[in-house]
N, C-alpha and C positions, 0 to 999 in steps of 0.2 A: 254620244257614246258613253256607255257606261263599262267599269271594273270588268261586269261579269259577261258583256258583248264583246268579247275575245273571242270566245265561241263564233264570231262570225267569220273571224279572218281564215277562210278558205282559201290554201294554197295548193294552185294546179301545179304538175310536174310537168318534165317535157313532155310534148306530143310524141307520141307514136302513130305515126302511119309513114305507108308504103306510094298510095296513089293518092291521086287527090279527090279528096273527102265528100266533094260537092257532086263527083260520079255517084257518092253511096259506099264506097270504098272505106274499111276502118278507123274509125279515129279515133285512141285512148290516152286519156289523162288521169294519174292518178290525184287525188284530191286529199290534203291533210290541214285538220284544223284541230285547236284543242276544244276537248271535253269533258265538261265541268264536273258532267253526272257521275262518268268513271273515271274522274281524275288521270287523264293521261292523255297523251294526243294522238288522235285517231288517224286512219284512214283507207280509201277503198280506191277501187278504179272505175271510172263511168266509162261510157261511148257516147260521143255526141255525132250527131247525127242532123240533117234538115228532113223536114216532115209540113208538108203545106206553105213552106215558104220562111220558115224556123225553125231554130236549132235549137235543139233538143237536149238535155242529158238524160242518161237510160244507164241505172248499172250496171256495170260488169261482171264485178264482185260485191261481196258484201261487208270485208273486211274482218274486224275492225285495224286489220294491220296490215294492209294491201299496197302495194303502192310501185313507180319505177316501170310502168310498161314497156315491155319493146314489142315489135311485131317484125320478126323473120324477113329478110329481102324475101324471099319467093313469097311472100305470103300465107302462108299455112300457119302458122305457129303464132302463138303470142306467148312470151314469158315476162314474168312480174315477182318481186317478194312480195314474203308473206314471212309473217313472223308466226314460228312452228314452235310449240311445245307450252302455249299457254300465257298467264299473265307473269308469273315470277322469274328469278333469274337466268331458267335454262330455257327461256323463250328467246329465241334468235330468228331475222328475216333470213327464209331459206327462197333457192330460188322453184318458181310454179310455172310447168307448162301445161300449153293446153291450145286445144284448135281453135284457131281462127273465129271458126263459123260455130264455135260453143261447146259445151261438154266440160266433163270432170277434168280440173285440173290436175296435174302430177306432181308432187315435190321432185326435184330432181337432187337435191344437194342435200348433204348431211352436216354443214361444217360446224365445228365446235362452238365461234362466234360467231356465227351466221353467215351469208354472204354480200356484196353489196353490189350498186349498178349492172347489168349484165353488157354484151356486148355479144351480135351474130355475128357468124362466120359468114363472108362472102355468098358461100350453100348454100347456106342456111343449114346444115348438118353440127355445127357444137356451136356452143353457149362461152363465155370468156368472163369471169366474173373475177374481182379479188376480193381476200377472206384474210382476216387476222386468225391465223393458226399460233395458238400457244404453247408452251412448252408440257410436256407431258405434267401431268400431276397440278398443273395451275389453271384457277379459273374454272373449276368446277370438272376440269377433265380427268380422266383416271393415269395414275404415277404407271411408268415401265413396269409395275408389277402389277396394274390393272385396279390398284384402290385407287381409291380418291381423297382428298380431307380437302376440306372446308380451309376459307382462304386464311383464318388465324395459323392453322397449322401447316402454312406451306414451306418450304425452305427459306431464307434468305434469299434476297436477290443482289448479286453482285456486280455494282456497279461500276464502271468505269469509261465512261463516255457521257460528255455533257446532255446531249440528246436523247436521254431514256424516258423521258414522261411527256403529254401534251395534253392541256387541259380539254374535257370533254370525252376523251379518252382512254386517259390512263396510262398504266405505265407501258413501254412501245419495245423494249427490244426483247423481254419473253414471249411477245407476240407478234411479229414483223408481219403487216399486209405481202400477201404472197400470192401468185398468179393461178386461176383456177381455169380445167378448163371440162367444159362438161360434153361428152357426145348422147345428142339429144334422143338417138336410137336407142341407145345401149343404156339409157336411165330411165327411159319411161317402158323398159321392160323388166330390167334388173334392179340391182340396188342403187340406192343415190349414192353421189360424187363426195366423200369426206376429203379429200388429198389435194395438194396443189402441185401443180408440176414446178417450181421455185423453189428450191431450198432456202434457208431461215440464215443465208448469208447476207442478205439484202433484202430490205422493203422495196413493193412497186407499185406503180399506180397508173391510172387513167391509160387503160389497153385499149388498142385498137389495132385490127385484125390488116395484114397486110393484105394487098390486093389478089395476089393468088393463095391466100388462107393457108400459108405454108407456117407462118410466124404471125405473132404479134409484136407490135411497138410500145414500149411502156415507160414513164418517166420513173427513173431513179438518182439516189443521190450520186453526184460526182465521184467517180473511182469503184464504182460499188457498193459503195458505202462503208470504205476500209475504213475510214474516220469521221466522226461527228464533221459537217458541213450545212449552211443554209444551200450550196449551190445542187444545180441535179442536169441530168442529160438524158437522152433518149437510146434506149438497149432495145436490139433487138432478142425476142424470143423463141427460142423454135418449139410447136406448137406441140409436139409429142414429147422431145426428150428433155426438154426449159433448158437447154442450154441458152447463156445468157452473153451478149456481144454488145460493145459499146455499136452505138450507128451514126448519132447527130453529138458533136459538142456544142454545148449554148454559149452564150454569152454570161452565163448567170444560174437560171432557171430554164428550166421546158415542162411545158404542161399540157394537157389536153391535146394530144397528137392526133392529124386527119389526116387521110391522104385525099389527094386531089384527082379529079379524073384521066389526069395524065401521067401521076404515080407520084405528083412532088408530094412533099412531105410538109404539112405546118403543123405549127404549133405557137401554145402562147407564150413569151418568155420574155427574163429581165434582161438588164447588161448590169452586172455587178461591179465594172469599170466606176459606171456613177456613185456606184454605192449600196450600202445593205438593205436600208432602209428608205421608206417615201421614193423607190423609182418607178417608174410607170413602167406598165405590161405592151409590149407590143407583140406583131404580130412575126413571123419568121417563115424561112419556109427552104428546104433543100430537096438537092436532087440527089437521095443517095443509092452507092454503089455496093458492091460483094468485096470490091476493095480495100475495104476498110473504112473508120469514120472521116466524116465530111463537116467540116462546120456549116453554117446555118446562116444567112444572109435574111436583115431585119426589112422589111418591107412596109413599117410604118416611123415616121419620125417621132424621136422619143421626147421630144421638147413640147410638145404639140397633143401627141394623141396616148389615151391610156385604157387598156380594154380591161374589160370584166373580164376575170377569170374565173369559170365554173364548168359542169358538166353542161355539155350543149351551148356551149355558146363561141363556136369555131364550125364552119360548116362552108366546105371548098363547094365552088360551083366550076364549072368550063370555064367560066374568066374572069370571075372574081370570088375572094371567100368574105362569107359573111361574118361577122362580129359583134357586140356589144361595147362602144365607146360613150365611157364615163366621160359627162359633159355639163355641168353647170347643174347638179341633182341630178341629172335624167342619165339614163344608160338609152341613149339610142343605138337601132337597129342598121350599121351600116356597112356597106360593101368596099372592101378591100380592090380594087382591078390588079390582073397578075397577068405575068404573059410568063412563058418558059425560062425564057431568056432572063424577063426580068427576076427571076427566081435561081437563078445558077447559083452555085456554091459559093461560098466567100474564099473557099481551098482552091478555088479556079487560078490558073499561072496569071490570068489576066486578073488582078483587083477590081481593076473599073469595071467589070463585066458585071450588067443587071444595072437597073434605073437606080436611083437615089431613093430613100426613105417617102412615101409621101405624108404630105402636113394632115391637119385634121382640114384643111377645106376642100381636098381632093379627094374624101370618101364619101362619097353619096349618101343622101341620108333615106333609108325605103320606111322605116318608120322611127319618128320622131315627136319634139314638144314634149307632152307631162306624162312621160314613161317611160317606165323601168322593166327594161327587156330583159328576163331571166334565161329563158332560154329559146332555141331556137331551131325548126325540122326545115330542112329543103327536100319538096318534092318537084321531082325533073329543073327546068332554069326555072321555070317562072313564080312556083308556090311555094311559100315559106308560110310555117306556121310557128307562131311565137306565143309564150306565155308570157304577160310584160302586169308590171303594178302599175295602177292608178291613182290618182288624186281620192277617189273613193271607194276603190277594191286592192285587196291585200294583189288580187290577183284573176286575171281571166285570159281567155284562148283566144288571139286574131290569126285569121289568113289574110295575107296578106301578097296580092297579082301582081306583080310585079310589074308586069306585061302591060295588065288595063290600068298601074298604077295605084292600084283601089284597096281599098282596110273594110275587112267583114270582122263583127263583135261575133265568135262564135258561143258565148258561153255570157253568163248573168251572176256569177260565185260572190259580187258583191250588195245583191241583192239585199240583203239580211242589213249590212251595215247601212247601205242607204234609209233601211227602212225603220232603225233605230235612231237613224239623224246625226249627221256629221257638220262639224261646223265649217266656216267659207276658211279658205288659206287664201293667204296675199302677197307676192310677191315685194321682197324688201330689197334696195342696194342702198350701203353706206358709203363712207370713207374715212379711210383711218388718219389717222395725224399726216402721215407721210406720202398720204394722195394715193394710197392704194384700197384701190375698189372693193368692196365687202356685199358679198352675195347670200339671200336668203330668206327667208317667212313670217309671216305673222298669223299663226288660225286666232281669229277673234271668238268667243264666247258671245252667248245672247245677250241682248241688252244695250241702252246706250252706254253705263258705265257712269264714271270712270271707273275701270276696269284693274286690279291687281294683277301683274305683271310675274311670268317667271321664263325667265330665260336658262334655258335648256342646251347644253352642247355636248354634240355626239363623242363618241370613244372613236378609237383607232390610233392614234393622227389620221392616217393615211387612210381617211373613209372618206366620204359624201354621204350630209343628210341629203337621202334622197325624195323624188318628186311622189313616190309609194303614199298611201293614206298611214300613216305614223301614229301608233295606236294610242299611244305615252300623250299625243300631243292635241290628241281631241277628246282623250277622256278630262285632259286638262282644263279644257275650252268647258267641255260640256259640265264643269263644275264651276265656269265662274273667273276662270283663268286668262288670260290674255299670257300667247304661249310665242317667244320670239326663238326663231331655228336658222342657222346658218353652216357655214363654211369657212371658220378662216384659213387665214395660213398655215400651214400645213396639211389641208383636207384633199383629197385628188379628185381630179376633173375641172381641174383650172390649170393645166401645163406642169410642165418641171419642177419652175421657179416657184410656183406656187407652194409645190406640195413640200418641196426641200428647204424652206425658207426659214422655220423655228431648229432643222440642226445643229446642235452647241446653243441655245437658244431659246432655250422652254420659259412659257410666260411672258414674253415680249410682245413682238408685233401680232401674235396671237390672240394677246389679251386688249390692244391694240383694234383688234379686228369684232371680237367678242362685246367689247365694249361699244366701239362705230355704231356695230347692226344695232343694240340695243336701245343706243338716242337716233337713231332714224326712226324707231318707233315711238319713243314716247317722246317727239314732237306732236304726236295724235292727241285731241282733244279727248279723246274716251280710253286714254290707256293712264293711269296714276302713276306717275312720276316717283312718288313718296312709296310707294307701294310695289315691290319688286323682288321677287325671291332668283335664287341661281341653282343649279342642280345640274346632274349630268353624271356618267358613267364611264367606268372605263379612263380613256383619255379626257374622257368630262368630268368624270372624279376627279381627275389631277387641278382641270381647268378650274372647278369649284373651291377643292381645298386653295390654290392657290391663291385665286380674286378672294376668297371670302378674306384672307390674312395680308393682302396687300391693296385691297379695294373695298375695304371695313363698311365706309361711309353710304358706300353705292348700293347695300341691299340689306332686308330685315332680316332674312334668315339664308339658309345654304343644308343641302340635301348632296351629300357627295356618296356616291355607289361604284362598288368592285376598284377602286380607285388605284392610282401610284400614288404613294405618298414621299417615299424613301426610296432612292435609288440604288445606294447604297447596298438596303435587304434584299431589294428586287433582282439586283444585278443576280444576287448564289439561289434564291427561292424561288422566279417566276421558271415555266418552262421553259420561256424565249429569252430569260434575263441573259444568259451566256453571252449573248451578242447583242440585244436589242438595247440593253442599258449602254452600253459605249456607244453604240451609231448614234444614240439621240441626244448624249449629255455628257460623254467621252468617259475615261478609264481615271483621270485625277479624284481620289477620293471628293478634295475641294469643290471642284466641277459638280461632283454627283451632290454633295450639300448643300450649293447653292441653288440648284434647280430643282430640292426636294421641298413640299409644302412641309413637311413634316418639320421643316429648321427652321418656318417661321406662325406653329401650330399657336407658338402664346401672343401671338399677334392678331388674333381673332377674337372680336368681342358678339359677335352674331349667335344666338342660335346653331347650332350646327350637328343634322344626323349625319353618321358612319353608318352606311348599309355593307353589307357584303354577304358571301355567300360561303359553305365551310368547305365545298370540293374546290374552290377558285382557286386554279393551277396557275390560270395566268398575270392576274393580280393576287397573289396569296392573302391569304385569310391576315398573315401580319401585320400584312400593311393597310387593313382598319383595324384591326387593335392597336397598332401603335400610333395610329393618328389618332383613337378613341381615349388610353390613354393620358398623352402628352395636353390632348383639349383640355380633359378633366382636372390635370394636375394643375391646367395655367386660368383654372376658376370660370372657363367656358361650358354655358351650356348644353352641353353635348350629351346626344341618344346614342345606343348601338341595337341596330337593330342585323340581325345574323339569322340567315337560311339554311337549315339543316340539306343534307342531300344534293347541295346544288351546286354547282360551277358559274362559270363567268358569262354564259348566257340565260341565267335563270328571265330574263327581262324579255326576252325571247322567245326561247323551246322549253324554258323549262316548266315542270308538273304544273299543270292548270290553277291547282288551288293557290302554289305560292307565289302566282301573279297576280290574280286578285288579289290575296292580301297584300302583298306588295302595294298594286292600288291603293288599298283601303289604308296602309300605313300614311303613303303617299299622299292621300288627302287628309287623312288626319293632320298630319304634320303642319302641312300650308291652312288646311282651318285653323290652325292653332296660332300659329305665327303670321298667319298673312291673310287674316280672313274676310271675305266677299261679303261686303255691305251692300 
């Protein structure tokens, strides 16, 4: 794989469909990949289909900004965005109906910043979508007197709540995600839907239509959001007048709310008991009343099991709901069992009332091994269809019988990458000094070698490299690379203690763990010992700056990207610093300087680029300058190489061309300093 076969990674959305697909019954996926030629990243919506005994895709749309299908419970309808009004800034995804069995679509929505995910109504008569509605006069909308000016000449924005910006986004409280709801008669005759029934008191998210489509359920912050908080809860919405009612209190968080086919309510959520940071998501679930809010009774154990949280990936069946649990890289596809009872309130008089938590070896696994289940449709009990990653596709469509037990591939979207050549991954376990187990990869490069080495560790903490084909790490390969990938401590989908283990603690058993994986591999006769570069992003930006200044000896050069350097800066300049700087390294000035690379920057005698990006809200732009700085000043060979236009996913989503160059920097750098003999 090469820089510019990005272009391959074809990513499906959820499925939509209503009945099951192998009748001939619809089945749409929208499809996004970037593209090099118009520089941006595209996408349409196909139908697949079987045809002689194979599945087929057939477009739907033609895009190039299409994507997000739903299909109508009764079946008539299909809605999807579509980004309306061109390639420059007043193009926004609007939502588009249109029948089933084909024909012109409608735009149904007018909103200012477009709309996002949709949601039907029980009817299938309105559409539920949320929209960042901004304040008059900002963002390219016209002021109370109906002008407009351009964003240099807008007012002041007056701050006063930690929580006003989020990177990728922007700034959050002149435009609060607010509740939409569209009646699908009355806009594909009249005008579309500009308005949200939510006033701009509170942001909401992830709506889902109660069972007699009176109201929606939607996660907001705790209290309404009278004050900056990490925590949120579950408000009901009544669907005409947006009057807004507390329903579920969580433990923490609540996310992606479903009701189940006997009304309970789940959803994904933390317990903030344990903590802010590195808790695992479980699963919840209540039974609630007109009488006021109910708390929420957790139904998976939190020591144990920790789900993906995303759109589609919660989905109640009659006696169990299905899930995404993170598991050693993989996100398998697994079922929760629930019974009423075991689902009663935790506000019950009785506490004991409802089963105990279950572990991760009491949820059935229906699809499992090397994938990464994104999201997930249940059609009747027995057909679920998943979009999940592959060891060699960014992404494809299974159904998956529950019944006959059996996995159909409905789709080929990694076709392209196979056919440009990926190189083999290998499974790696170490051990650290102190007997703990270190889980993770090795993609080998052609050739016997011996092989120049660069070990790569992911951002987050609190991520998993996953089992997904990992673009970074077989362009790596395919240059000549021997590319080592893991998990240590702190990474999730190794339990609790795993992921909470570096708290107060950064660069220990981490590094610890980082280091393990890295001589489990080069005991191999074809990987060079002497030869080993380190890089990483994010929280592998931190990991790099760190090793490169306290682990000199152990590598030739060091490529640190979007990084923490300083905890200190980070704490007042990232979005998340308010709170994420104290969970991981505490609130003692001391503390934040001991576990900042940046305090031990003249302790680097390596090589070393500062990448970064200049919209990066959540590692700010400071913290590679002042680690690019303090290099330079202490006679270290230090680059800075800086992304116009871009944020802390540019490695990512972001513009086609500045990931190729990124590439291309990318291997310059290691040609230069670690190059393949």
């Amino acid at each position: 794989m090469h820089p510019s076969d990005i272009a391959h990674l074809v990513m499906p959305s959820r499925a939509a469909a209503v009945a099951d697909p192998r009748s001939g019954a619809p089945l749409l996926v929208g499809l996004t990949r970037p593209d090099l030629d118009a520089d941006e990243n595209v996408g349409h919506v196909v139908r697949l289909a079987a045809a002689d005994g194979r599945w087929t895709a057939t477009d739907w749309t033609h895009g190039p900004h299409d994507g997000a299908p739903s299909i109508s419970p009764d079946g008539r309808w299909v809605t999807f965005l579509r980004r309306v009004g061109g390639t420059g800034p007043d193009a926004h995804p609007q939502l588009v109906v249109m029948p089933t069995a084909g024909g012109e679509g409608r735009v149904v929505t007018a909103l200012p910043l477009g709309a996002e995910a949709p949601a039907w109504s029980p009817d299938s008569t309105r559409i539920a979508t949320t929209a960042r509605i901004p304040e008059p006069g900002r963002y390219g909308t016209p002021t109370a007197n109906g002008t407009a000016a351009d964003a240099s000449a807008e007012p002041p924005r007056h701050i006063t709540r930690l929580d006003y910006r989020q990177d990728g986004v922007g700034f959050l409280r002149d435009r609060l995600r607010r509740l939409v709801v569209v009646d699908v008669a009355a806009a594909l005759t009249g005008d579309p839907v500009d308005t949200a029934i939510t006033d701009d008191t509170t942001g909401v998210s992830d709506p889902t239509w109660t069972p007699d489509g009176t109201a929606l359920v939607v996660s907001a912050p705790r209290d309404a959001g009278a004050a900056e908080t990490t925590e949120s809860d579950l408000y009901r919405v009544d669907a005409v007048s947006g009057a807004i009612t507390l329903l579920v209190e969580s433990d923490g968080t609540a996310a992606a709310p479903q009701f189940g086919p006997d009304g309970t309510l789940f959803f994904l959520g933390t317990d903030r008991t344990q903590g802010i940071v590195a808790v695992p998501t479980g699963l919840y679930a209540a039974r609630t009343t007109d009488d006021g809010p109910v708390r929420a009774r957790r139904l998976t154990d939190h020591r144990t099991v920790d789900l993906e949280v995303g759109p589609g990936l919660l989905v109640p069946r009659s006696g169990d709901v299905l899930v995404g649990v993170l598991h050693r890289g993989a996100v398998e596809l697994r079922a929760v069992p629930w019974t009423t009872d075991a689902t009663a309130s935790a506000a019950d008089d009785d506490a004991s009332t409802g089963a105990e938590p279950l572990p991760l070896d009491a949820l059935p696994v229906l699809h499992g091994g090397e994938v990464v289940v994104r999201a997930i449709t249940a059609i009747g009990e027995d057909v679920v269809i998943a979009t999940v990653g592959l060891p060699d596709s960014a992404g494809e469509v299974v159904l998956i019988d529950t019944a006959a037990g059996s996995v159909e591939t409905l789709s080929d979207l990694g076709a392209g990458l196979r056919a440009v050549g990926l190189r083999p991954v290998e499974e790696l376990v170490g051990t650290a000094p102190d007997g703990h187990e270190v889980h993770g990869w090795l993609v080998l490069p052609e050739g016997e070698g011996p092989h120049p080495v660069l070990r790569v560790v992911h951002g987050g903490p609190f991520a998993q490299q996953d089992r997904a084909v990992f673009d970074e790490a077989q362009i790596y390969a395919a240059a000549g690379y021997a590319v080592v990938l893991g998990n240590p401590r702190g990474s999730a989908g190794y339990g609790f203690d795993h992921g909470q283990a570096i708290i107060g603690r950064l660069g220990t058993v981490d590094v610890d763990d980082v280091l393990a994986l890295l001589d489990v591999a080069l005991e191999r006769d074809d990987l060079d010992a002497s030869r080993v570069g380190i890089m990483g992003g994010s929280y592998g930006g931190f990991m790099t700056s760190w090793i490169a200044a306290r682990e000199p000896e152990r590598f030739t050069a060091a490529w640190s990207e979007r990084a923490v350097n300083a905890w200190d800066s980070f704490a007042g300049s990232s979005d998340i610093g308010w709170f994420f700087a104290e969970a991981y390294v505490g609130a003692d000035p001391e503390d934040q300087r001991r576990q900042s690379p940046l305090t031990y920057a003249a302790d680097v005698t390596m090589p070393f680029m500062v990448a970064h990006s200049e919209q990066d809200w959540r590692c700010p732009l400071e913290q590679g300058q002042r680690q690019f700085v303090a290099l330079r000043r202490a006679g270290v060979e230090a680059e800075f190489l800086l992304f116009p236009g871009e944020g802390h996913e540019l490695s990512r989503s972001g513009r086609p061309s500045h990931r190729v160059q990124r590439f291309d920097h990318v291997l310059r750098w290691w040609n230069t300093h670690l190059p393949v003999v």
